[in-house]
N, C-alpha and C positions, 0 to 999 in steps of 0.2 A: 744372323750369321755375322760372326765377327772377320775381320776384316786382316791379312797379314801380312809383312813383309821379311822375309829373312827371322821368323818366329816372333817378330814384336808388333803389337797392335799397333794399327794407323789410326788418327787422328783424322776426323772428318776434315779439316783443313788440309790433311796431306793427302788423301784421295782427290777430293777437289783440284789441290795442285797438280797432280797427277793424268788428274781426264782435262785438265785444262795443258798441259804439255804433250799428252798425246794429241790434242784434236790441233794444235799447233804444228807438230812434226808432220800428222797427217794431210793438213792444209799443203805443206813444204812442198812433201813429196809427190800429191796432187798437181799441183802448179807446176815441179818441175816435168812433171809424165807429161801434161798438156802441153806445155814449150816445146820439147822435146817431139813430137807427135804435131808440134808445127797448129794446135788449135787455137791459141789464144795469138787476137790481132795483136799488132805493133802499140795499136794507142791502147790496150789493156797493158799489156809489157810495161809502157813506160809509164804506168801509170799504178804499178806497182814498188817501185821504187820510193817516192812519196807516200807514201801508205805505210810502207814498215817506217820510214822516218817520223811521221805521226803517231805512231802506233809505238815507237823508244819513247817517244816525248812524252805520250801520253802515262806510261809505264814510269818514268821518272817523276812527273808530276803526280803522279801518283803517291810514289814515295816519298815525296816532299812534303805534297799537303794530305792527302789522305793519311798516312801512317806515320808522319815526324808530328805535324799539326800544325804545320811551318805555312804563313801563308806568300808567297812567292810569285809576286805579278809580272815580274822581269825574267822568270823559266826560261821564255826562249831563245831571250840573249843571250846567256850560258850555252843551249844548243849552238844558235848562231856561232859564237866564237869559236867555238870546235869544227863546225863543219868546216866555216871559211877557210880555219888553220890547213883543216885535214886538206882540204883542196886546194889550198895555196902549193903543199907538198905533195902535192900530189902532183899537180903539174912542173914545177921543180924538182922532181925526182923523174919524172916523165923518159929523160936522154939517159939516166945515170942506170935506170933499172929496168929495163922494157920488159920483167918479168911482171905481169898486174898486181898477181894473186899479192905478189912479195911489197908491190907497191903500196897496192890498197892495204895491207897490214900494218906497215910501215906509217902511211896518210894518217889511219884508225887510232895508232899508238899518238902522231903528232897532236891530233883534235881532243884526245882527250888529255893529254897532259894540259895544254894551253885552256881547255873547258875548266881543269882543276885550278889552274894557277888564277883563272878571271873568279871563280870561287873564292878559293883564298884572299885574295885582292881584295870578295866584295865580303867577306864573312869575318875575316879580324877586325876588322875596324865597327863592327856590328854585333859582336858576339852576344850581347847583353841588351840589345832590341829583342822587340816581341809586337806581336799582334801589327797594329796599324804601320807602328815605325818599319818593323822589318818591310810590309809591304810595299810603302813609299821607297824604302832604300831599292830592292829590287828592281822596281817599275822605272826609276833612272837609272840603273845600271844596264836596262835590257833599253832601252831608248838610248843611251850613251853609246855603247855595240851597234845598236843600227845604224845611229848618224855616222860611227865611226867605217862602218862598213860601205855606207852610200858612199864616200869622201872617198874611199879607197879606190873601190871600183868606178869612181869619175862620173858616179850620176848627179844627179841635182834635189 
């Protein structure tokens, strides 16, 4: 039985995609019934939050090294710079917008511009590495971002 959308065959890959976004939206809406219904503890709650962040990351690195072929050992310095931006602005916009929804959107927009620009930053001066070289360059750039972040926030 062939398979259709709006009268044009699907493409096993786009079925695929399809039972993989429904079982996501159905995960959503699961989670949010059980919140809501008060059954899921606090330390599952908060421990949800980190999980979708792992689960972007791991979805980006995906695309990076699974499907570009790019190998990328500094990934999560690139996150890092994003998040910390987003949340630098986030709490800086804290008195100005007490609206969240408008905050967090706002934060989301900051992190990822400043994730693109530490991109840019590390990808022109590299365009023309491959294999080992890209790797090294990355693996300093995501260890640069760390030290830079411990230095900020006053650790040691």
């Amino acid at each position: 039985m062939e398979k259709r959308l709006n009268g044009k065959r699907l493409s096993k890959a786009s079925r695929s995609g399809f039972i993989n976004y429904g079982i996501v939206i159905a995960a959503f809406v699961i989670l949010q019934l059980l919140m809501a219904l008060g059954l899921l503890s606090n330390s599952l709650q908060s421990l949800l939050v980190p999980t979708c962040c792992y689960i972007v990351m791991a979805v980006s690195l995906n695309l990076t090294v699974g499907i570009l072929g790019e190998l990328s050992l500094g990934h999560a310095g690139f996150m890092s710079l994003g998040a910390f931006s987003g949340i630098v602005a986030s709490f800086l916009l804290a008195d100005v917008i007490p609206f969240a929804p408008l905050r967090l959107a706002l934060s989301m927009i900051v992190g990822a511009v400043f994730g693109a620009v530490g991109g840019v930053i590390v990808g022109v001066p590299v365009l023309r590495l491959q294999g080992d070289y890209l790797a090294i360059v990355t693996l300093a750039f995501g260890q640069i971002i760390k030290n830079i972040i411990i230095a900020v926030r006053g650790g040691g």
